[in-house]
C-alpha positions as CSV (number, residue, x, y, z in Angstrom):
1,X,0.0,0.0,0.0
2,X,1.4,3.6,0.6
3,X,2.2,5.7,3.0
4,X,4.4,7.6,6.4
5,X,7.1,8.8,9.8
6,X,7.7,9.4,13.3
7,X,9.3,7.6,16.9
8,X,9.0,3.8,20.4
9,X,5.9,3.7,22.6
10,X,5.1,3.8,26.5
11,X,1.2,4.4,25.4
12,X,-1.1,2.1,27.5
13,X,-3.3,0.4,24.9
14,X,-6.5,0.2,26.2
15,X,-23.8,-1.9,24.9
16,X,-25.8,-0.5,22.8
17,X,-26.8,2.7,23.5
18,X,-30.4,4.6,23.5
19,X,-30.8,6.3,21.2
20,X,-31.8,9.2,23.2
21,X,-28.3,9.1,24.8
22,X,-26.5,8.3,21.6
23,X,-27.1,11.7,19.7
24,X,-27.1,14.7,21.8
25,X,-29.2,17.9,20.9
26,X,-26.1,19.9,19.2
27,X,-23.7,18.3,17.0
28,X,-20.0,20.2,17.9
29,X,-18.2,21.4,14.5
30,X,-15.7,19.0,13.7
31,X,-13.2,21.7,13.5
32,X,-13.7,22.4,17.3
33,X,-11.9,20.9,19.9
34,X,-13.4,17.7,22.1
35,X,-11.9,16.3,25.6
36,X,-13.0,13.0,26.0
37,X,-14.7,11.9,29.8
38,X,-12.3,11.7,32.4
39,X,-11.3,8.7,33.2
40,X,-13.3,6.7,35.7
41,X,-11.8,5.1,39.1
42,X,-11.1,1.4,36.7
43,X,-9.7,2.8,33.7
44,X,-6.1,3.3,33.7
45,X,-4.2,6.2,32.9
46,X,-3.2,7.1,29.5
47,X,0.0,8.0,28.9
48,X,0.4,9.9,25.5
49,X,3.2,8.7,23.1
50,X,5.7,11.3,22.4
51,X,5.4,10.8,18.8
52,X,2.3,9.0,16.5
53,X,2.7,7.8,12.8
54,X,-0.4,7.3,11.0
55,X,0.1,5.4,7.9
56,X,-2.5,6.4,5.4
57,X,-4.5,9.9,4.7
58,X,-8.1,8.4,4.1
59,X,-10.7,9.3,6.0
60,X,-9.6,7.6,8.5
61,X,-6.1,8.9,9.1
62,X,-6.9,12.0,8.1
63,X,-10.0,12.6,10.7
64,X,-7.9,11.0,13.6
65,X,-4.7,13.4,12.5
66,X,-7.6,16.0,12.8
67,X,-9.1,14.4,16.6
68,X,-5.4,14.1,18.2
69,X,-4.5,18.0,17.4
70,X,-8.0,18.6,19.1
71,X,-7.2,17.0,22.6
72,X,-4.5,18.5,25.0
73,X,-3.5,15.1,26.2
74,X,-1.7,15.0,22.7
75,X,-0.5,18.1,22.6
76,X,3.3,17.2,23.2
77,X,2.9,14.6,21.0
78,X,4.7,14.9,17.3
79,X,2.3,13.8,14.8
80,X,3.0,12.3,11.1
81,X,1.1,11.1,8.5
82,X,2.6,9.5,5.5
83,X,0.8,8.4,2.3
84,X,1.6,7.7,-1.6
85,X,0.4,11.6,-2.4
86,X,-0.1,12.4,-6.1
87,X,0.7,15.0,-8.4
88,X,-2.0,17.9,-8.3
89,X,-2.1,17.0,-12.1
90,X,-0.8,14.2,-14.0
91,X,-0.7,16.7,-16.7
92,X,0.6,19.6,-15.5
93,X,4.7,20.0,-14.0
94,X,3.6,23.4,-12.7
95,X,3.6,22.8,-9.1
96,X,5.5,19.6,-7.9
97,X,3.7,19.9,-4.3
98,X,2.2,16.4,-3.1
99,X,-1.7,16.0,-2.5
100,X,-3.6,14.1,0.5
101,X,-4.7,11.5,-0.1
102,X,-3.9,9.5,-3.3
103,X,-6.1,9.6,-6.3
104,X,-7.0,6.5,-5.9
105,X,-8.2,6.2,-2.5
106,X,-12.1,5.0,-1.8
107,X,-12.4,8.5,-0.1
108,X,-11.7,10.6,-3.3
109,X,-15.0,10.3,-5.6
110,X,-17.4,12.8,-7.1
111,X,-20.1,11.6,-4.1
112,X,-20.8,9.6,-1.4
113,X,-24.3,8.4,0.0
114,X,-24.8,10.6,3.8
115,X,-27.3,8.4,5.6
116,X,-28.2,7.7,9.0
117,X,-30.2,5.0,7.8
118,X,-28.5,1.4,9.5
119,X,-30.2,-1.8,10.3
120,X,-27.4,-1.4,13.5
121,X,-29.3,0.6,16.4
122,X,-25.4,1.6,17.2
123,X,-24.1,2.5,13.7
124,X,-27.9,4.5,13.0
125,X,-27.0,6.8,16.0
126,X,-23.6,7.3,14.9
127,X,-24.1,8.0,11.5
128,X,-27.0,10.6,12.6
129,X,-24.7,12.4,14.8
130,X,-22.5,12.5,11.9
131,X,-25.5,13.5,9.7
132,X,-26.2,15.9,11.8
133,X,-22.8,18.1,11.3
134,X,-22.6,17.4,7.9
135,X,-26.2,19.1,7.9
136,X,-24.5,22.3,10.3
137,X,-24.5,26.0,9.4
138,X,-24.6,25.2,5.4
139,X,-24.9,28.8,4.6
140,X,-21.1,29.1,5.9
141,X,-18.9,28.3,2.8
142,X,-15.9,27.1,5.6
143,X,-19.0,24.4,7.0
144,X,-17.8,20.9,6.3
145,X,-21.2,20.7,4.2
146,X,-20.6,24.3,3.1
147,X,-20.4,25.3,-0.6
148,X,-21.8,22.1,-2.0
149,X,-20.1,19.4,0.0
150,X,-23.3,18.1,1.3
151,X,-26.5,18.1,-0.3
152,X,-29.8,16.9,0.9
153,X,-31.5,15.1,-1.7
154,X,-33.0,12.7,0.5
155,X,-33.0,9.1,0.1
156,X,-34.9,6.1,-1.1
157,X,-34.0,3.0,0.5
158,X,-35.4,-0.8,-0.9
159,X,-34.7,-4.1,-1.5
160,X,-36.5,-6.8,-3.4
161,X,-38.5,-9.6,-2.1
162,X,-35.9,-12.4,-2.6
163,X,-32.5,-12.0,-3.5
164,X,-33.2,-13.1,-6.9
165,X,-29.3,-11.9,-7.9
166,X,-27.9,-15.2,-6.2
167,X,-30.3,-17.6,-7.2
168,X,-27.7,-18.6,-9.9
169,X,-25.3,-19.8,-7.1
170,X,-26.3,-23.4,-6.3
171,X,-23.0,-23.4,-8.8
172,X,-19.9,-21.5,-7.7
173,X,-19.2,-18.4,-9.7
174,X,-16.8,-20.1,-11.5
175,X,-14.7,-23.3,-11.4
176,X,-11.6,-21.5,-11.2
177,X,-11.8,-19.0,-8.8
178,X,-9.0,-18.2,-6.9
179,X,-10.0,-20.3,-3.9
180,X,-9.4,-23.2,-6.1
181,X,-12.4,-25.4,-4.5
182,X,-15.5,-25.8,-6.3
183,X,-17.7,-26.2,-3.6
184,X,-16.9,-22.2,-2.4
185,X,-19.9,-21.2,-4.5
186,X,-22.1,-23.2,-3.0
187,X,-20.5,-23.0,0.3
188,X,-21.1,-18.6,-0.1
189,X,-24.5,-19.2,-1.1
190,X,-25.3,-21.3,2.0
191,X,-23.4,-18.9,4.2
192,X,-25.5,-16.1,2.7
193,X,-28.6,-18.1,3.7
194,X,-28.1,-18.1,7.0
195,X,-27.9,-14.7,7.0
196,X,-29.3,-11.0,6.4
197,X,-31.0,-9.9,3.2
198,X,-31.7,-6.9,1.7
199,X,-35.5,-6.5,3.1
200,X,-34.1,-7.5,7.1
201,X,-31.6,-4.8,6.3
202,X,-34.5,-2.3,5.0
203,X,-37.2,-3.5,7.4
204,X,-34.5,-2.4,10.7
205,X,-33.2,0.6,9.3
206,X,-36.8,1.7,9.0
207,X,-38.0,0.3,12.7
208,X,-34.4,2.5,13.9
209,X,-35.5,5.5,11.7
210,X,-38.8,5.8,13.6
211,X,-37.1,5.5,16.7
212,X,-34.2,8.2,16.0
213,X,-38.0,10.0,15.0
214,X,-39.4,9.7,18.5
215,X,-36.6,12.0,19.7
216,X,-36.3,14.2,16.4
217,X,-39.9,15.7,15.1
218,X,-38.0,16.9,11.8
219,X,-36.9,13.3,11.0
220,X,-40.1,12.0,12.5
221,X,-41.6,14.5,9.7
222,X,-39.5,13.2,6.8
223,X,-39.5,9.3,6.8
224,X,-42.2,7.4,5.3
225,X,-43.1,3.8,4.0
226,X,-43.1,2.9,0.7
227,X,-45.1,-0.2,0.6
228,X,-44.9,-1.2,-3.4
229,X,-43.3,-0.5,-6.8
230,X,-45.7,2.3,-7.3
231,X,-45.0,4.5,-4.1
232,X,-41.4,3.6,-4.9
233,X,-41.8,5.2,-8.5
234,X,-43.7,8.1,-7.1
235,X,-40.9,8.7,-4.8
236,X,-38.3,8.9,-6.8
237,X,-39.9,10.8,-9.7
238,X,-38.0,10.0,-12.6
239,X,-40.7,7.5,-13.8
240,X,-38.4,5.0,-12.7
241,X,-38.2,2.2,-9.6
242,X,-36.2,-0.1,-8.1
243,X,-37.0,-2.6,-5.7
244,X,-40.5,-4.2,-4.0
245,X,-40.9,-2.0,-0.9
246,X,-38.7,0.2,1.3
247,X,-38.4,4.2,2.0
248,X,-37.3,7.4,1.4
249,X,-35.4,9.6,4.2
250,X,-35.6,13.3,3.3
251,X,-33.4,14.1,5.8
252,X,-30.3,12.5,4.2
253,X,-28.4,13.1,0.8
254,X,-25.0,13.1,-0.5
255,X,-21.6,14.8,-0.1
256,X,-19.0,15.6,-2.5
257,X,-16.3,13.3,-1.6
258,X,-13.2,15.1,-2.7
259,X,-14.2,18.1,-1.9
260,X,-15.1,17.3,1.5
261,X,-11.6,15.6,1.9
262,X,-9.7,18.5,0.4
263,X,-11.4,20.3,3.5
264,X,-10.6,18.0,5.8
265,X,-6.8,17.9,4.5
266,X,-7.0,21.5,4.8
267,X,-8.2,21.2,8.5
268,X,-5.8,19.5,9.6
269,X,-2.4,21.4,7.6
270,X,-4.0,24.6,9.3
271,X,-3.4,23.1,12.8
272,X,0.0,23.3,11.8
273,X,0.5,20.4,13.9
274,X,0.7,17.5,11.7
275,X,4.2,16.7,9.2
276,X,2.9,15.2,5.6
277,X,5.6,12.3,4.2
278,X,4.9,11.7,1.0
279,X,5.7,8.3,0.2
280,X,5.3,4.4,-0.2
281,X,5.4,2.4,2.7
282,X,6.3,-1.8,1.8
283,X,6.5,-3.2,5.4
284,X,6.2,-2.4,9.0
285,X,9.0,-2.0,11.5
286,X,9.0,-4.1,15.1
287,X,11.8,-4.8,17.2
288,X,10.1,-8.2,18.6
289,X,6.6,-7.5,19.7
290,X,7.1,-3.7,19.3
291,X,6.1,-2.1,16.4
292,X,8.6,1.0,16.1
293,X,7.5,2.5,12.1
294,X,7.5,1.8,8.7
295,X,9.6,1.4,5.6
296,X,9.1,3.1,2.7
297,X,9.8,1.8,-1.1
298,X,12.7,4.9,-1.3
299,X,14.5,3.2,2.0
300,X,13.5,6.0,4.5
301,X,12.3,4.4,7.8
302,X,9.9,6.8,9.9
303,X,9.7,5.7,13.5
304,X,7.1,6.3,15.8
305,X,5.8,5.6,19.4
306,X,2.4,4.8,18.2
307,X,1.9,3.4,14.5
308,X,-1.8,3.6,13.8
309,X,-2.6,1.9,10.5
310,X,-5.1,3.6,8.6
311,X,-4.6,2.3,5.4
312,X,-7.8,1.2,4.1
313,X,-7.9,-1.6,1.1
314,X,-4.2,-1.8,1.2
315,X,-3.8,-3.0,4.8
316,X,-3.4,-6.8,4.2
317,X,-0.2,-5.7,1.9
318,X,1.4,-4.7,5.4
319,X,0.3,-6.5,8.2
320,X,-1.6,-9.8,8.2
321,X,-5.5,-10.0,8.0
322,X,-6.4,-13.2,7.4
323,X,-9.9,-13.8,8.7
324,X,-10.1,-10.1,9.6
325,X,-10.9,-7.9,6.3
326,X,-10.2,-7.9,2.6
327,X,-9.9,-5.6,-0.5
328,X,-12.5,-5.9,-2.9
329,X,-13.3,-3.9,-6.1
330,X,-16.8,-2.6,-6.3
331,X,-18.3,-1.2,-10.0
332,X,-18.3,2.8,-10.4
333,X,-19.3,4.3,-13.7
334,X,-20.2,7.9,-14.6
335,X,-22.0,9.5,-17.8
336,X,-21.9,12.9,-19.0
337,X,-24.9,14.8,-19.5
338,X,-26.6,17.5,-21.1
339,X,-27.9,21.1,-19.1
340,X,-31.7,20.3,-20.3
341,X,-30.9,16.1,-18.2
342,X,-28.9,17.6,-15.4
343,X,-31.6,20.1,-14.5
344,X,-34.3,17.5,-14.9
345,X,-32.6,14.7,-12.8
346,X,-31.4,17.2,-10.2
347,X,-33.7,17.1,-7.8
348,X,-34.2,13.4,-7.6
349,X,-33.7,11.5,-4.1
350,X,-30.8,9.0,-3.9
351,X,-32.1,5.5,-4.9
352,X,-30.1,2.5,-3.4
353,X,-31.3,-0.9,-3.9
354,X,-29.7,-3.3,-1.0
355,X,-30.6,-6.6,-3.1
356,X,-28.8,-5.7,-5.9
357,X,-26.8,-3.4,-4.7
358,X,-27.6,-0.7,-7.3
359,X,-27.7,2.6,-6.5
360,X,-27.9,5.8,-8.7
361,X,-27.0,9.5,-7.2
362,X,-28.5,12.9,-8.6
363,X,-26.1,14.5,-11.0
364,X,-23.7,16.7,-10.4
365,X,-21.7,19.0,-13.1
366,X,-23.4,17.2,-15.9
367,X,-21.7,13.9,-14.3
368,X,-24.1,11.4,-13.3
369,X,-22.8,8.5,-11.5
370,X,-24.3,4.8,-11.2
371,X,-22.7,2.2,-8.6
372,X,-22.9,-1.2,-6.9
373,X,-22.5,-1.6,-3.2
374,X,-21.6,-5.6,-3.9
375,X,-19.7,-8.7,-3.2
376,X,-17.1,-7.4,-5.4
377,X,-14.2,-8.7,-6.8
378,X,-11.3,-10.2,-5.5
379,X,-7.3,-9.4,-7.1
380,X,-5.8,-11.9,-5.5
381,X,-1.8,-11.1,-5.7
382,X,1.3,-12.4,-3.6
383,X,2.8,-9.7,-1.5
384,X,6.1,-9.4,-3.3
385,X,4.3,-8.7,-6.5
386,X,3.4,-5.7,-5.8
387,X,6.8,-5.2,-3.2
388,X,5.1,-5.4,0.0
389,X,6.0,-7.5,2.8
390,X,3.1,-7.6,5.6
391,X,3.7,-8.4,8.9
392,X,3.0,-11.5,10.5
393,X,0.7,-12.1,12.8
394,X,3.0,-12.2,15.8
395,X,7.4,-12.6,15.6
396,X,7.4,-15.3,17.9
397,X,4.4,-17.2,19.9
398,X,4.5,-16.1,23.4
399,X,4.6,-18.7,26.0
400,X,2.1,-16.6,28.1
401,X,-0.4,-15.5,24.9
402,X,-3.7,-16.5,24.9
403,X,-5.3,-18.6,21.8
404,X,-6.6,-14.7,20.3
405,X,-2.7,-13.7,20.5
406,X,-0.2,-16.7,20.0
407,X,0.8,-17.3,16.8
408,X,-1.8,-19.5,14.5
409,X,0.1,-22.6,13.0
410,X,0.3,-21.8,9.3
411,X,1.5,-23.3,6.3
412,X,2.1,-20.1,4.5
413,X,3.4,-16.7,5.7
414,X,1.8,-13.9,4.7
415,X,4.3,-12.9,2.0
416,X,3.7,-15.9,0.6
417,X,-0.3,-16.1,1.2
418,X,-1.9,-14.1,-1.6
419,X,-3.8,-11.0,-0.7
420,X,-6.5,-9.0,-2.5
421,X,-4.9,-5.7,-3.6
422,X,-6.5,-3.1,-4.9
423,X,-5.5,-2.3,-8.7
424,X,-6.2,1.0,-9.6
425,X,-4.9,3.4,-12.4
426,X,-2.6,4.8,-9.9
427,X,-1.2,1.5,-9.0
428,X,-1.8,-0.1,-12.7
429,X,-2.1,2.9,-15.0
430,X,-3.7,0.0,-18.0
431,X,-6.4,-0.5,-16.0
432,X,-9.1,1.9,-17.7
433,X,-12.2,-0.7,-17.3
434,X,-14.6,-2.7,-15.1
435,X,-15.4,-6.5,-15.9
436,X,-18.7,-6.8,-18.9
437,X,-21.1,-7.9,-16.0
438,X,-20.4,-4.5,-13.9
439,X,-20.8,-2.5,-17.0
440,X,-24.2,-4.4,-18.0
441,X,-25.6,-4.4,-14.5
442,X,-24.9,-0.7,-14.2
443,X,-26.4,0.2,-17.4
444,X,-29.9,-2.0,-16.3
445,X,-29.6,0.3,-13.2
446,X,-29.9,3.4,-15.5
447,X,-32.7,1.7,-17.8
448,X,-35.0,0.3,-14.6
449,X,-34.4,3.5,-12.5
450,X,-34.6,6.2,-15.4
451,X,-36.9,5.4,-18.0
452,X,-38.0,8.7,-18.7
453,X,-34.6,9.2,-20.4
454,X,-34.0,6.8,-22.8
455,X,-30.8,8.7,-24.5
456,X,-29.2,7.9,-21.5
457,X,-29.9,3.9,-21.7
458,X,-27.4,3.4,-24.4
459,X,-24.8,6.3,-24.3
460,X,-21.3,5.3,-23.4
461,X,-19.9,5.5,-20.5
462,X,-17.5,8.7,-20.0
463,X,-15.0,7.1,-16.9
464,X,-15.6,3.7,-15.7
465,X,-13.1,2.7,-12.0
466,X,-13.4,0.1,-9.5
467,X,-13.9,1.8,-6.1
468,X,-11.8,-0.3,-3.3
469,X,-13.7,-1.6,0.0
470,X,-12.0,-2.9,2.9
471,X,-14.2,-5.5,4.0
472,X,-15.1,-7.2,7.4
473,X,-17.3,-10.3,8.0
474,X,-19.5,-8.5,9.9
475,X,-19.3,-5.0,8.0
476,X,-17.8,-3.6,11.2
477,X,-14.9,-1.1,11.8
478,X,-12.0,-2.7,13.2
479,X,-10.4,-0.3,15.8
480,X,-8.4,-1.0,18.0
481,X,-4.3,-2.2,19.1
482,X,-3.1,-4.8,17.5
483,X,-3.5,-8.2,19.8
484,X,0.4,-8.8,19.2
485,X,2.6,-6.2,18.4
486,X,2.9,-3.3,20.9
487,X,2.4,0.1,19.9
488,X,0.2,-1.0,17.1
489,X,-3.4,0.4,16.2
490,X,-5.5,-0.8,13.6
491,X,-7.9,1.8,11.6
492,X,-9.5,0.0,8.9
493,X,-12.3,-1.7,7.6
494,X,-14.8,0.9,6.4
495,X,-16.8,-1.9,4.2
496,X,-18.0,0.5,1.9
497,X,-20.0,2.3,4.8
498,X,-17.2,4.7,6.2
499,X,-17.2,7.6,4.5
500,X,-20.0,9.7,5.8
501,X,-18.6,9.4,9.7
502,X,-15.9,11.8,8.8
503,X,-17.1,14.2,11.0
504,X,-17.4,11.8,14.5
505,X,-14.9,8.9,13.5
506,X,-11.9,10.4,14.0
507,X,-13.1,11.2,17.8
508,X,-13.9,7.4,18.0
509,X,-10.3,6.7,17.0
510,X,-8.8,8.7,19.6
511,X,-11.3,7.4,22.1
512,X,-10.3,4.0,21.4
513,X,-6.5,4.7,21.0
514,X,-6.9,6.5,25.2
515,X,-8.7,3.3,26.2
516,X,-11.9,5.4,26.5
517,X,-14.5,4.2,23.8
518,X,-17.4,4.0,25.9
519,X,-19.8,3.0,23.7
520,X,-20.1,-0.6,24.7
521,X,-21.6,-1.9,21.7
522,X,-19.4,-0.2,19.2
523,X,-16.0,-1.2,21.2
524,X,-17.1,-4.8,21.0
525,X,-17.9,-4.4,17.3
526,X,-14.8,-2.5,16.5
527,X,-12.6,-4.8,18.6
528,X,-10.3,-7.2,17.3
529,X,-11.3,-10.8,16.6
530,X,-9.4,-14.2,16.7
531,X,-10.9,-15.2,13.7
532,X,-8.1,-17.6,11.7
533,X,-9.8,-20.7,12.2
534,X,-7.5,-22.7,9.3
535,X,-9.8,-23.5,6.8
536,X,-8.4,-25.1,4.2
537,X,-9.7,-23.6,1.0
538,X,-6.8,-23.6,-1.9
539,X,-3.5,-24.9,-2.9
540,X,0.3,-23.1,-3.3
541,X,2.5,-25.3,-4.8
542,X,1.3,-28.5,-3.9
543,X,0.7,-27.1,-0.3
544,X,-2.9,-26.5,1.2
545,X,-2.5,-22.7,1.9
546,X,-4.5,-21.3,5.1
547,X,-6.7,-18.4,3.7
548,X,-10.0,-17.2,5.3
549,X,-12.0,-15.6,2.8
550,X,-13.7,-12.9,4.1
551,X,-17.6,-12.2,2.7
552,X,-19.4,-9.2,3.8
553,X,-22.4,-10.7,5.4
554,X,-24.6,-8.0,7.1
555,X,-27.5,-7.3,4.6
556,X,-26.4,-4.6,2.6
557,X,-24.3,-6.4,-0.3
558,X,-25.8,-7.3,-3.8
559,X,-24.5,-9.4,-6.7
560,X,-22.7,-12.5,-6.3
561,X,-19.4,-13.2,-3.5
562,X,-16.5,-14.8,-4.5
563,X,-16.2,-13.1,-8.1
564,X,-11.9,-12.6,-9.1
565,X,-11.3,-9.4,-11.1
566,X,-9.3,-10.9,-13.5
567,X,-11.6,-13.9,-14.7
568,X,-14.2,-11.4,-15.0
569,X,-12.9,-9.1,-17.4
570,X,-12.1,-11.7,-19.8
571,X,-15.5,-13.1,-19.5
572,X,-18.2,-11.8,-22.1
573,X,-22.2,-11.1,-20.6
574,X,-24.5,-13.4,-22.5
């Protein structure tokens, strides 16, 4: 992956709430400062690092650069965030000063869905405390939803009445995928099952919608059911639907992603607390079960107290994640369009689909933009392909570790255990396409939901890119230090949901970091888990190889699990 510098570490590493108690009545502006609770009589005392290295300048890193400038605890504390930056233009040589973060990072897109709509009591209240800053003084151009960064189109929510996308999977996806078993299909199909759909996913984020209503008469007054393919169409007023049953959420919208990371950046640069490294980090540094830094492709080493990986899709290239999270490469495509279409689709709700995963966004700029919040696809790569070298899951096993911190017998080690890494035009400037399924189920997302513009059913596409989740089982955030290696904390796993917490997660971080996340529920979601169980699913020279394959299981996903990138874009759409 990419990424950053700084110094050894003395820090001590460290229930679902009502939501009454889980959003207060005012939302503080992210660019203010917030002191966590004091510590109660059990928790121990944190002792700051003198300096912190956060690898990556996502919205994760970036927001907790942001948080740790905010407390006083930190305020000794050097702070360094490193990152592959980019040019401000491939095309221009006029200024050679780097830009936060990379192109290709999930965070940088022309939008991003701003929801507080969650099946999750715990992630609903978060995301509408979150929703309700992004919401906060809009008429002030300096607002993080200011000068166009957030709009509120509202939303429609809905979901079919059977996942009719996976029927087709009593057959794995295809006899060759990279697990190398041909019963993973089935075996995805079965897991999916026994789990959430698309209408449990719907139904709860409705049943926590009227709840966050019972304490907030404007949401109260902007939620309401659509009960069939009619109210759905009404609704959305393009002539178009998606979906049985769901509905819409006035008070939510969408934000400008780049722009509102270009304000973040800027946040955090004006602190004038916070040292940018521009650079590609290959491997972590630990003396033993200390992490001390990282090592960059140019040979630097930036050393650090406190190493808190934030580095988003390209984590598994530098520390090992088996069972926790994995990259995979949703479908994006965008279409240019004419002043008399913009102005006629402009006021149009966002329409997300959670069977299929579908989901179209008003345009902005003449640009509209049609995605799939899926499965994915897999890139599955060995480390030193792409010059990484990710760190085990512990040096050596500890005679007094536990089972959730010795180290797991293996037959591989993680250099040699292929990853899914994210291949982007920054990291594989050929890659100017998405497979021929993404492209045709996008464009059946534009027929079904816009019908009313039929120019627009067979134009071409004007920028097609894989947008790169970091996914968990569960769909949760994993926050939280490493079980091994001291003076490591993990930021990652955003599954394609993260984006719109920029204004409350990097508080979270912090909180977490201090040994002070109080939110019960949310600390034992964002925790850690010993889950590298040894399943044997696939075959390195001769060898079973160990390799948890990690599906996304909480509702939300569409399309079909276990798809690899590269057998899909040689495979033609019947």
């Amino acid at each position: 992956m990419d990424a950053s510098r700084s110094s050894s570490s003395s820090s001590t590493p460290p229930s679902n709430p009502t939501f009454a108690s889980a959003i207060p009545s005012s939302f503080p502006n992210p660019s203010t400062s917030t002191t966590p609770a004091p510590p109660s009589a059990s928790t121990p005392l944190f002792t700051p690092p003198s300096s912190i290295l956060i690898i990556g300048s996502g919205v994760f890193g970036l927001s907790t650069a942001l948080a740790l400038t905010q407390r006083d605890v930190f305020s000794h504390t050097t702070i360094t965030v490193v990152d592959r930056a980019s040019s401000p233009s491939s095309s221009s040589s006029s200024s050679s000063t780097p830009v936060f973060p990379a192109r290709d990072a999930s965070s940088i897109d022309t939008s991003r869905i701003i929801r507080g709509d969650y099946a999750d009591p715990s992630y609903a209240a978060l995301a509408t405390q979150a929703l309700r800053a992004w919401r906060a003084d809009l008429s002030n151009p300096d607002s993080l939803g200011g000068s166009g960064r957030y709009n509120e189109s509202g939303l429609v929510l809905v979901a079919d009445t059977v996942p009719a996308a996976l029927e087709h999977l009593s057959s794995p996806p295809s006899s060759s995928t990279s697990t190398g078993n041909p019963e993973y299909g089935a075996s995805l199909l079965e897991q999916h099952n026994a789990k959430k759909s698309g209408v449990d996913y719907v139904r709860a984020a409705w049943e926590n919608a009227v709840a966050l209503g019972a304490n907030d008469p404007e949401l109260a007054s902007r939620i309401k059911m659509l009960p069939d393919a009619d109210a759905i169409r009404d609704a959305v007023g393009t002539g178009g639907t998606s979906g049985k049953s769901g509905y819409i959420n006035r008070y939510a919208g969408w934000a400008d992603a780049e722009k509102a990371m270009a304000w973040l950046y800027q946040r955090v640069v004006d602190t004038g607390r916070v040292d940018f490294v521009s650079g590609t980090v290959t491997s972590l540094t630990h003396t033993g079960d200390a992490a001390t830094g990282a090592k960059l492709q140019d040979g630097r080493i930036l050393t650090a107290d406190l190493v808190i990986l934030a580095t988003g899709a390209w984590t598994a290239s530098l520390l090992d994640m088996s069972g926790q999270a994995t990259a995979t490469g949703q479908v994006v495509a965008y279409m240019d369009i004419t002043d008399e279409e913009q102005a006629s689709l402009a006021e149009m709700p966002v329409l997300l689909n959670l069977t299929t995963g579908l989901f179209i966004i008003p345009p902005s700029n003449n640009v509209l933009k049609v995605a799939r919040h899926a499965y994915g696809y897999l890139n599955p790569v060995e480390p030193a392909a792409v010059g990484t070298t990710p760190l085990s899951y512990s040096s050596t096993p500890s005679p007094t570790a536990t089972s959730s911190t010795s180290n797991p017998s293996s037959s591989s080690t993680p250099s040699s255990r292929k990853i899914s890494y994210p291949r982007t035009t920054q990291t594989a400037p050929s890659t100017t396409s998405i497979p021929p399924e993404g492209i045709a189920s996008l464009r059946s997302a534009i027929v079904q939901m816009l019908p009313s513009h039929p120019a627009l059913h067979s134009r071409p596409f004007s920028k097609t890119r894989l947008c790169w989740y970091t996914d968990t089982p569960t769909g949760d955030f994993i926050v939280s230090y490493h079980p091994f290696y001291k003076g490591l904390f993990v930021a990652t796993g955003g599954s394609g949901h993260g984006f719109k917490f920029l204004p409350v997660l990097g508080g979270k971080i912090c909180d977490a970091v201090m040994g002070r996340l109080d939110d019960g529920e949310l600390a034992g979601k964002w925790a850690w888990k010993d889950r590298r169980r040894g399943r044997r699913v696939g075959k390195a020279g001769g060898e079973e190889e160990e390799d948890e394959m990690v599906v996304t299981e909480d509702g939300s996903r569409g399309g079909v699990p276990g798809l690899v990138l590269d057998e899909e874009m040689g495979r033609e759409v019947a």
